[in-house]
VOGU-3710 file (C-alpha; in Angstrom, 3 decimals, decimal comma):
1> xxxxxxxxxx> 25,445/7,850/-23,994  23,893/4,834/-22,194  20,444/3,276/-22,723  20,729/2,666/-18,565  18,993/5,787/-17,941  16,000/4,129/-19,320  15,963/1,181/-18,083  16,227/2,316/-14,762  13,278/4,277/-15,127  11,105/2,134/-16,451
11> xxxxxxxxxx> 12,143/-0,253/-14,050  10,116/-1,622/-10,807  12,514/0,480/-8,632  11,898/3,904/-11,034  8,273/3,551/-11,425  8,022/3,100/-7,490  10,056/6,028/-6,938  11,677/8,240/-9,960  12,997/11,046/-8,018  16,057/9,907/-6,789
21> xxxxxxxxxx> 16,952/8,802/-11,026  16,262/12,586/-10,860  18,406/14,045/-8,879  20,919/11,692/-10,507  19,898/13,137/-14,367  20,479/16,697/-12,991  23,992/15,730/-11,963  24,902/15,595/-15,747  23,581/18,546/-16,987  19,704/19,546/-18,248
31> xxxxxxxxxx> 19,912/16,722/-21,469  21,831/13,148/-21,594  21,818/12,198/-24,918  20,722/8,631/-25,704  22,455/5,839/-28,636  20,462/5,154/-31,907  17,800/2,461/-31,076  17,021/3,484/-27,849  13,421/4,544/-28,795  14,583/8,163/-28,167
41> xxxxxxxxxx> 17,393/10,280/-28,988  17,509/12,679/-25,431  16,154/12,814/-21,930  15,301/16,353/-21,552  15,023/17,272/-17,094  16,715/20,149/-16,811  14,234/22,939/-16,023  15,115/25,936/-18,914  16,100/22,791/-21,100  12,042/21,311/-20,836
51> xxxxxxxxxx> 10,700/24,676/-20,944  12,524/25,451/-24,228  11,192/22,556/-26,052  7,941/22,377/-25,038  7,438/25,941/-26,500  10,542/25,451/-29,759  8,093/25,250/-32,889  10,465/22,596/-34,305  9,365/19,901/-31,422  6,234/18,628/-32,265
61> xxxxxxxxxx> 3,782/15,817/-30,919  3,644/12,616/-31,562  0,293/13,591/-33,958  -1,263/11,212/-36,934  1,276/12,526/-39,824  4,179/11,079/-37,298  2,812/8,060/-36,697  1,913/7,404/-40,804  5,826/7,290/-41,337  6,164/4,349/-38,899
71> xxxxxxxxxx> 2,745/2,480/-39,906  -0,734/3,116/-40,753  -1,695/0,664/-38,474  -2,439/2,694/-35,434  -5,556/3,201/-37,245  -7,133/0,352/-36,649  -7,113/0,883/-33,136  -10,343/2,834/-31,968  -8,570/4,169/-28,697  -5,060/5,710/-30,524
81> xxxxxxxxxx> -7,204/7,180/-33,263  -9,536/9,134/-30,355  -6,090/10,342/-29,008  -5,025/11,694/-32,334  -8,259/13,221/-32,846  -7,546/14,931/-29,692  -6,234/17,872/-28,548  -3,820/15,719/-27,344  -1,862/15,074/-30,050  -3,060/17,415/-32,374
91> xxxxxxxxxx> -1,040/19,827/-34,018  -0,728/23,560/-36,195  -4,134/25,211/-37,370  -6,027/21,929/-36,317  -5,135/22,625/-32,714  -5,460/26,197/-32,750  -9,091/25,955/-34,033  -10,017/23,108/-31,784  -8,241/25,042/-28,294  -10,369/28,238/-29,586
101> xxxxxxxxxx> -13,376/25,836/-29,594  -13,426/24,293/-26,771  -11,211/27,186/-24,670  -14,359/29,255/-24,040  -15,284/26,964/-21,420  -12,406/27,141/-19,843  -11,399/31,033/-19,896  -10,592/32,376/-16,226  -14,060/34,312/-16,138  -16,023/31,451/-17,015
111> xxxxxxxxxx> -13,898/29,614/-14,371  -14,674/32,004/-11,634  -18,301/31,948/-12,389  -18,363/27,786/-11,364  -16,646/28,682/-8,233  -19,642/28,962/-6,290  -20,807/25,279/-7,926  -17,542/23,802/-7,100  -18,067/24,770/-3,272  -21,690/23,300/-3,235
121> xxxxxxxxxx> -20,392/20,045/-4,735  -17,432/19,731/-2,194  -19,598/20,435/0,600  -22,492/18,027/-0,462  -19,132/15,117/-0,652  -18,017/16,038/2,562  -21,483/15,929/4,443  -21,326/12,223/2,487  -17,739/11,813/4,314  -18,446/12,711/7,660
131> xxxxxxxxxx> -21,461/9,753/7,658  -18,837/7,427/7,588  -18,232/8,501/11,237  -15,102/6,642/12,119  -14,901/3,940/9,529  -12,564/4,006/7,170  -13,782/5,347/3,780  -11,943/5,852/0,028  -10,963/9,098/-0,545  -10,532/8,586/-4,472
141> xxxxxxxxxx> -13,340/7,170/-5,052  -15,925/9,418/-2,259  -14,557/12,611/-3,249  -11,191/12,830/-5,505  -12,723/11,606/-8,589  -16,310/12,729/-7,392  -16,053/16,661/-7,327  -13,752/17,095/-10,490  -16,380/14,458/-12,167  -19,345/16,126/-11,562
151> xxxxxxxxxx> -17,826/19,469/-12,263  -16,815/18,802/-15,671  -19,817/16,720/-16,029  -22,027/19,672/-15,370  -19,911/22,001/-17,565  -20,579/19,499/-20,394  -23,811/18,567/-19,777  -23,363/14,619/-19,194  -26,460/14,249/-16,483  -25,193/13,088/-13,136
161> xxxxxxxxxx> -26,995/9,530/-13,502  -24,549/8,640/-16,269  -21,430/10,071/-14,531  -20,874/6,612/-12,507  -19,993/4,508/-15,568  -17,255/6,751/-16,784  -14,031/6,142/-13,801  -13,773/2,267/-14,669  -14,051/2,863/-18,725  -11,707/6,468/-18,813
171> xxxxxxxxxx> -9,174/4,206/-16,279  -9,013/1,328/-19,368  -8,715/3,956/-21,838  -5,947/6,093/-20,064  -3,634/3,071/-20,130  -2,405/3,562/-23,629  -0,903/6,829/-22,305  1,603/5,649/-20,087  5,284/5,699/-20,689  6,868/2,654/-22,031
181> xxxxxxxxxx> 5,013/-0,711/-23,991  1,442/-1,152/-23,675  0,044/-5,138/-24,261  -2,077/-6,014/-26,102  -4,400/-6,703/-24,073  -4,422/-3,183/-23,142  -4,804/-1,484/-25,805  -7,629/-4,448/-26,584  -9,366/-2,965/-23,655  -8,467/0,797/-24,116
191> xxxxxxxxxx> -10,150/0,218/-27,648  -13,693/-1,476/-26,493  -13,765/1,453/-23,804  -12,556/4,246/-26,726  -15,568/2,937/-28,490  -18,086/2,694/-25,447  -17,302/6,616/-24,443  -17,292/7,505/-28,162  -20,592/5,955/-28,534  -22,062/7,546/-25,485
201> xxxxxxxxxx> -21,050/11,348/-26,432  -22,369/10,125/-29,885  -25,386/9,729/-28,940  -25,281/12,571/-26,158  -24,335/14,958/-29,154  -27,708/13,435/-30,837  -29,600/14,413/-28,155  -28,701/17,860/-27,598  -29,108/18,635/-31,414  -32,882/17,968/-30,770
211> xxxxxxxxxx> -33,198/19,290/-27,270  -30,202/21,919/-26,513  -29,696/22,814/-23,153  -27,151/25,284/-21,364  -24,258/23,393/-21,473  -20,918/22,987/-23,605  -22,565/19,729/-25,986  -25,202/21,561/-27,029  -22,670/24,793/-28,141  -20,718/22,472/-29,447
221> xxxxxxxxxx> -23,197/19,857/-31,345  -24,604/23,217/-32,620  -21,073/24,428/-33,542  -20,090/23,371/-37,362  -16,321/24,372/-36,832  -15,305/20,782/-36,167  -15,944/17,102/-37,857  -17,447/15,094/-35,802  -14,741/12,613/-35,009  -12,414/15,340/-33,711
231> xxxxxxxxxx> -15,896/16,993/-31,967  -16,289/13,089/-30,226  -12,911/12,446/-29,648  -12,260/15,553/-27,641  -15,167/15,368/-25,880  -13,925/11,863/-24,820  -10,431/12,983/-24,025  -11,202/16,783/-22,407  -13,910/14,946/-20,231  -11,209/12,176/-19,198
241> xxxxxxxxxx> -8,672/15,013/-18,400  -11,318/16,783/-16,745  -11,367/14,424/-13,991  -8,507/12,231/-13,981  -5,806/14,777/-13,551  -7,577/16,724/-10,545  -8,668/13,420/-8,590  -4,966/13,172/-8,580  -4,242/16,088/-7,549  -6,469/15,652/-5,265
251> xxxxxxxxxx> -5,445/12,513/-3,926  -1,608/13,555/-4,115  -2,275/16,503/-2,093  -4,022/14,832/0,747  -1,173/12,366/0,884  1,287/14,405/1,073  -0,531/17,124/3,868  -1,507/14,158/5,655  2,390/12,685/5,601  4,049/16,514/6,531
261> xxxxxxxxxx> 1,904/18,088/9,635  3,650/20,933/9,663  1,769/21,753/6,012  -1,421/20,756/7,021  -1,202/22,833/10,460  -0,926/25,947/8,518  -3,224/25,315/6,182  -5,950/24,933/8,765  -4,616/28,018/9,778  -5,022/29,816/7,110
271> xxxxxxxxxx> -7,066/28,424/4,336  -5,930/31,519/2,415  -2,982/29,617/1,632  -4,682/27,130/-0,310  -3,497/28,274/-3,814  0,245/28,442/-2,942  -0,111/24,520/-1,514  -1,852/23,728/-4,565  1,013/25,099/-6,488  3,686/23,067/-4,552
281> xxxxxxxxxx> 1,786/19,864/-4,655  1,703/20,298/-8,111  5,630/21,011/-8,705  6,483/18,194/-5,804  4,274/15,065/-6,370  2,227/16,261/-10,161  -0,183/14,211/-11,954  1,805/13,885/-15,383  5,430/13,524/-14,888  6,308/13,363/-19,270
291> xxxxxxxxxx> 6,030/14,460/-22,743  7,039/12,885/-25,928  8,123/15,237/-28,800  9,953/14,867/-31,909  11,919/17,041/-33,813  10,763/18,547/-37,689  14,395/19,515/-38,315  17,920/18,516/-37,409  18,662/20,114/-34,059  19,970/20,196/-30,740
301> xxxxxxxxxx> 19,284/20,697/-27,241  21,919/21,869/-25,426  24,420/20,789/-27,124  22,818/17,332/-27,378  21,957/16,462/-31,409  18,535/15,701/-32,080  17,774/14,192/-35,612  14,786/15,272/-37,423  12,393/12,676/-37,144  13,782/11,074/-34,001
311> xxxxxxxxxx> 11,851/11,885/-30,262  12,960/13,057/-26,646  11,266/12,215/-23,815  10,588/15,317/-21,689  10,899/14,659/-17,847  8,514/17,311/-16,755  8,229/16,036/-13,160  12,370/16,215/-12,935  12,406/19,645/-14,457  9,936/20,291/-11,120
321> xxxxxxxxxx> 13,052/19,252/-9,346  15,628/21,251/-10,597  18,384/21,754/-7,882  19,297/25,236/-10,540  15,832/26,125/-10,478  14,394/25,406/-6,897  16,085/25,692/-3,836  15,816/21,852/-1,475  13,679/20,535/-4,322  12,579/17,600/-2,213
331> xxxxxxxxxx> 11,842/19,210/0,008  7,438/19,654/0,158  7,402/23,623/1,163  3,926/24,922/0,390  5,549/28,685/1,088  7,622/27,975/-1,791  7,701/31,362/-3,911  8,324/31,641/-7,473  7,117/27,916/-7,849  6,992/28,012/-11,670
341> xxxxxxxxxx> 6,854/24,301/-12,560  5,704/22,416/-15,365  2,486/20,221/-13,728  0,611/21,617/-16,603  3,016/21,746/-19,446  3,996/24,466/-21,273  3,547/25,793/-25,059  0,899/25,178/-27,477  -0,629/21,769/-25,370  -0,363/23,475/-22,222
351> xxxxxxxxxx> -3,368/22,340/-20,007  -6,408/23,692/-21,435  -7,967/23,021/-18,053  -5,257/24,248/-15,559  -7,283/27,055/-14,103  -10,066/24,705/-13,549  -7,941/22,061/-11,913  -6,403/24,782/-9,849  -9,896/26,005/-8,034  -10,675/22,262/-7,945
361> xxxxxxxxxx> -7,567/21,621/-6,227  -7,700/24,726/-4,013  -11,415/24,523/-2,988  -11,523/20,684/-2,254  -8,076/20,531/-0,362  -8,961/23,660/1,934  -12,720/22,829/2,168  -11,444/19,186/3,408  -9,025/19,933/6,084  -10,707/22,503/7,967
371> xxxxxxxxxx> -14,276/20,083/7,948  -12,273/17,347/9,253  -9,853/18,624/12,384  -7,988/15,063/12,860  -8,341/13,005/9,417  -5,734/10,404/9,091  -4,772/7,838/6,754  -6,475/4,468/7,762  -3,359/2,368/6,057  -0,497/2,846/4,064
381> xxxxxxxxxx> -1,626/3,425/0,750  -0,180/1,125/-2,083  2,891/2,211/-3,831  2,533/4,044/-7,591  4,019/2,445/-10,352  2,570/5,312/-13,275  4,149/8,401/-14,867  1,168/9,063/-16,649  -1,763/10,108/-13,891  1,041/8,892/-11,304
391> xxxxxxxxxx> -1,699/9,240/-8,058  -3,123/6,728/-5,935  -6,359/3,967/-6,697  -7,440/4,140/-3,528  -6,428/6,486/-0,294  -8,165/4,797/2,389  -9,073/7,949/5,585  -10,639/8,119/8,876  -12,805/11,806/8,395  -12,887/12,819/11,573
//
């Protein structure tokens, strides 16, 4: 057992590039167990190995009652306490009742019915694209974070004039989720934005008490199932997730169509093939490449000994890369089949929105490359240095 494995990670040279540390994990096994005082007890990559846990009962998230045993004072910190409101980090009947909540929304009926709305927003964004004519223009910020934006913001009901102030405030916040320590100044930051969004669905909430209108706030401000700190806090966090993760997608996609011709060739070809290149940008380059559990009870993983009360990071992006699971794994093959990854997690957090973010994905990525014949990237993009939302700031393209 080495702490090495970890430090290479978290390292300049891992967060620029984890996946060769990956293929080097799967060369010992699914687990490598880690010494006392390492901050976890296992690395979890192997592809069964992340599966099992994420769905074992007896691994848990990191939720308020965990955190209490350490210190209480995570709860003076206005961003950490959203998250543990959250669905997030929520855990046993609370989750359940909040999922049921808030699921409705989500369902794969009520997901087909926005598909129509979905197109109509792409299309308005890429009419906005082409009058850049041959200048270069941001991708992330002119349609990656624009279409999944507005779409959640419509499915919520936050009007489109306040939709502008959210990226630079849910970018602060989303900090504190990243693997490895957070300053201070951070989570200073993450905590004046937790409050500003908090505020704003507050008062949102307010709103569509007196005036309801046909939109998820008003079902849920008229909704008595939840309190109202775990009603603001995962309106915060499912509207953050509702964007974040499929800009990018979005933005990973591109990238990587735009680096393998081949891909984006058949594609054009056949937009038909949008949801199986979806699926393999998801498994090769996803948004969220961890988890953090701990364990209830004394156990192992294989073979490995977890202690109760001590954590394992879960490397879902390696499991994605699982030499026994996936033939070439590094290799980008959008005709991949039998692409089961774990982009969205697995178990009781498993994406709540992954059906949405799919027909995002699927819609904006097809509707793009088949507008513009010959887009190209107008310079290198600047490297990644996340786990958490590991996609690019800005993707700077010629729409042509």
């Amino acid at each position: 057992m080495s702490t090495a494995w970890l430090r290479e990670l978290l390292g300049e040279d891992g967060r620029r590039d984890p996946f060769p540390l990956y293929a080097r994990l799967h060369e010992h096994g699914p687990v490598v167990g880690l010494p006392a005082g390492s901050g976890h007890a296992a690395i979890v990559h192997g592809h069964d190995a992340v599966g099992r846990v994420l769905r074992d009962p007896n691994f848990h998230v990191l939720d308020a009652d965990y955190l209490d045993r350490g210190s209480t004072r995570w709860r003076a910190h206005p961003a950490v306490r959203t998250m543990q409101h959250s669905l997030f980090n929520d855990s046993g009947d609370h989750l359940v009742r909040t999922r049921r909540v808030f699921g409705r929304a989500f369902a794969p009926t009520r997901v087909s019915e926005l598909e129509p709305l979905i197109t109509r927003l792409a299309e308005r964004l890429l009419d906005r694209l082409a009058e850049h004519g041959d200048d270069p223009v941001d991708f992330m910020a002119a349609f990656a974070v624009q279409l999944p934006g507005d779409v959640i913001g419509e499915v919520l009901g936050v009007p489109e004039p306040d939709r502008a102030a959210f990226p630079d405030r849910v970018r602060t916040f989303d900090a504190i989720l990243e693997l490895g320590q957070r300053t201070f100044r951070e989570l200073r930051a993450a905590d004046t934005a937790a409050e500003e969004l908090t505020a704003y669905f507050a008062g949102l909430v307010a709103a569509r008490r007196e005036q309801p209108h046909d939109d998820l706030v008003s079902a849920l401000a008229a909704n008595d199932a939840l309190t109202e700190p775990v009603l603001l806090a995962n309106l915060v966090v499912v509207f953050n997730a509702g964007f974040r993760t499929t800009a990018t997608l979005l933005g990973n996609g591109l990238h990587l169509l735009l680096t393998h011709p081949d891909a984006l060739d058949a594609l054009r070809a056949d937009p038909a093939t949008a949801p199986a290149c979806v699926e393999e940008v998801l498994r090769f380059d996803p948004p969220v490449h961890f988890a953090v559990r701990h364990a209830v009870e004394d156990t192992e993983v294989d073979g490995v000994a977890v202690p109760a009360g001590r954590t394992v990071l879960v490397l879902t992006a390696a499991a994605n890369r699982d030499p026994r699971r996936f033939a070439d794994p590094d290799r980008f093959d959008p005709t991949r089949a039998d692409n089961h990854h774990y982009a969205f997690g697995a178990g009781p957090h498993h994406c709540l929105g992954a059906v949405l973010g799919r027909v995002e994905g699927r819609i904006g990525l097809a509707r793009l490359v088949t507008r513009f014949r010959a887009i190209t990237l107008a310079e290198p993009p600047r490297p990644r240095d996340r786990f958490m939302l590991r996609g690019f700031d800005r993707l700077a393209v010629r729409c042509r």
